[in-house]
TORLUMVEX-49137 format. One line per field, with one value per residue (C-alpha): residue number from 1; x, y, z. Coordinates in pm, whole numbers, plus 50000, padded with zeros to 5 digits. Example, Ala and Ser with C-alpha at 12.3 -4.5 7.8 and 13.67 -1.06 7.14 Angstrom:
<pts>
num = (1;2)
xx = (51230;51367)
yy = (49550;49894)
zz = (50780;50714)
</pts>
This chain:
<pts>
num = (1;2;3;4;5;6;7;8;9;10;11;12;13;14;15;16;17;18;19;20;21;22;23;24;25;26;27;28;29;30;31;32;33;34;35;36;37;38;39;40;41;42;43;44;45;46;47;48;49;50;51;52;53;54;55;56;57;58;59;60;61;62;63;64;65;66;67;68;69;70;71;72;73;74;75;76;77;78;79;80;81;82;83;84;85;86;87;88;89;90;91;92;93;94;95;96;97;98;99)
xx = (68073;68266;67972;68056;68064;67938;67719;67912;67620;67698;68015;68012;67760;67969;68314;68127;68355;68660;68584;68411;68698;68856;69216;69493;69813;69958;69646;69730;70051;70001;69727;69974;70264;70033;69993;69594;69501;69183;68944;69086;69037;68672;68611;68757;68522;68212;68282;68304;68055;67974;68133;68460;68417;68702;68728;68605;68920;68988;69175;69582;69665;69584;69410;69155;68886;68626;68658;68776;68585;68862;68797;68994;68860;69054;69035;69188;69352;69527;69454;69390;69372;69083;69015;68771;68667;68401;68554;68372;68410;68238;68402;68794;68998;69220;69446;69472;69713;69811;69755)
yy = (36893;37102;37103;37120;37424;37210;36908;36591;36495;36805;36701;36392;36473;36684;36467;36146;36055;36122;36374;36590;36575;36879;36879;37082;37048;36944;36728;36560;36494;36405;36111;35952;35961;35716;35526;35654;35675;35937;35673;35574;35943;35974;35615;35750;36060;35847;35679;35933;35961;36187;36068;36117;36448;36605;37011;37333;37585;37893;37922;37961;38082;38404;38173;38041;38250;37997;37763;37472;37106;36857;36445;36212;35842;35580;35406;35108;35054;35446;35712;35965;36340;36515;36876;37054;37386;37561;37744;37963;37599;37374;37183;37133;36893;37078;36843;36432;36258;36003;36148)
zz = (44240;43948;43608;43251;43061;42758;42727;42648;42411;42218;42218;42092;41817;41722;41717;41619;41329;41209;40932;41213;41459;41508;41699;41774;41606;41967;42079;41776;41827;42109;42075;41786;42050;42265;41984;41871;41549;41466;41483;41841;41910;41825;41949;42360;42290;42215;42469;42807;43022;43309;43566;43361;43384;43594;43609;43396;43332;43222;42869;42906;42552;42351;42083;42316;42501;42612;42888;42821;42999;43093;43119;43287;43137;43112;42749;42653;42941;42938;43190;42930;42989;42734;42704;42492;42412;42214;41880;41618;41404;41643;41962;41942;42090;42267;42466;42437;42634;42871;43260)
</pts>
């Protein structure tokens, strides 16, 4: 069974409202193309849970060098696709899609 490199508590502490959610430019982007606003955002992070939990990787882009935890929940009735990663600034939402 793959673990977390971060604890989902930590995480959502840390993304538990909208002025503390932290996002890249693409995972942006990408939740408004599904239709999410930034309070959907933080409201699909609250609510994960362990068992959504699908895989630990390795980063894929020069501006990221810590693993990054990816979830697999599905939220309002979307298969979504969450990644995070550790930055110097806190957790960052990395990647939020539809799987």
């Amino acid at each position: 069974m793959p673990t977390p490199t971060y604890d989902l508590r930590m995480i959502q502490q840390q993304l538990s409202s909208i002025s503390k959610l932290r996002m890249t430019l693409v995972a942006r982007q990408d939740a408004m193309a599904i239709g999410f606003s930034d309070q959907d955002v933080v409201d699909a992070i609250q609510a994960l849970t362990p068992a959504d939990f699908y895989k630990t990787m390795a980063p894929n882009s020069p501006h990221f060098t810590a693993n990054h935890d990816v979830y697999r929940p599905n939220f309002n009735g979307l298969d979504l696709y969450i990644k995070f990663q550790l930055s110097a600034n806190g957790q960052v939402v990395v990647s939020f899609k539809e799987k």
